[in-house]
Every structure is written in C-alpha cells, then in structure tokens.
Steps between C-alpha positions, in 0.01 A plus 500: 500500500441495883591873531274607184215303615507698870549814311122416312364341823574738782411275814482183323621183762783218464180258354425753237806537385542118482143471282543726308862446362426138525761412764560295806420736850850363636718656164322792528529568916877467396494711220359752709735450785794580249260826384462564881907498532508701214267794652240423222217347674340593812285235691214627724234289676160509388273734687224245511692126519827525651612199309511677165773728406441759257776607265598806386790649333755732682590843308819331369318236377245731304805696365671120413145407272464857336841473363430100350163672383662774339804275358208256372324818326758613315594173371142428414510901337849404310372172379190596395624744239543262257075450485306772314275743697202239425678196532587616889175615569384118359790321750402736775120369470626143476674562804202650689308203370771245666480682800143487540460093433834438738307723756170293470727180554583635799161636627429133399743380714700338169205296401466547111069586542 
C-alpha cells in the first residue's frame, strides 16, 4: 500500500503517507526504512523545510508496482468475465462512485460531512 500510494503521490512526505493510509508516522518511517533497504524508496529533503522528507520511488520500485498493477488487472480482467458487458460497465460505475465518496472522506479529513 505504501509503495502504490508514492507511485500516485510523487513527492508526498512520511505524514502523508501516515494520513492518508490511516497509520501511525513511527510504522510507516519503518516501513519505509525496510523500502529504503530494499532500493524502493528514495528520501530527499524538502527544498523549502529541511525537516520534511519527500518520498519518491526508485526505478526498481516503479518496475516492483507496475507488475502488482498489472497482476491486479488481469485478475480483475479474468474475474470479471463472468459479468455481462452491462453488468461491468454497472460495477465499474459503482466503483467510480466508491472512489469518489472514500476520496471526499479524505479531503474531509475522515469526518463523515
């Protein structure tokens, strides 16, 4: 989840991270420590406040998320071949629906408004 999340949010910091996947700063600095080991993540300082770190994801990292993206997408493609042309098109546009509340939770930071 940490990985994907840098992949969306190119320059995002440690806090971000933490907010937005709803998890303590201190399991996510070592998550990314282990990423770090892993040549996944890159740290940098912030050009404006040194005491942020922005995080991006190393080329092996990219290459390590495109592959879970594209084993997710053909699962989602296999699975979804039981649905009828019209019933995917319906799930798809629940889906986009779910997405778009979930996203206003978080704009709302989690309060239900």
């Amino acid at each position: 989840m940490l990985c994907s999340y840098i992949y969306s949010h190119e320059n995002c910091s440690q806090d971000d991270v933490s907010v937005a996947l709803k998890t303590d700063k201190t399991t996510v600095g070592k998550a990314l420590v282990s990423l770090e080991n892993k040549n996944c993540v890159i740290r940098t300082q912030d050009g404006t406040d040194k005491r942020i770190k922005r995080l991006s994801l190393t080329d092996a990292g990219r290459e390590k998320v495109a592959e879970l993206v594209d084993i997710h997408n053909n699962w989602l493609h296999d699975i979804m071949t039981c649905l009828s042309s019209e019933e995917q098109k319906q799930f798809e546009n629940y889906c986009e629906r779910l997405l778009a509340a979930a996203e206003k939770l978080t704009d709302n930071g989690g309060n239900n408004q």
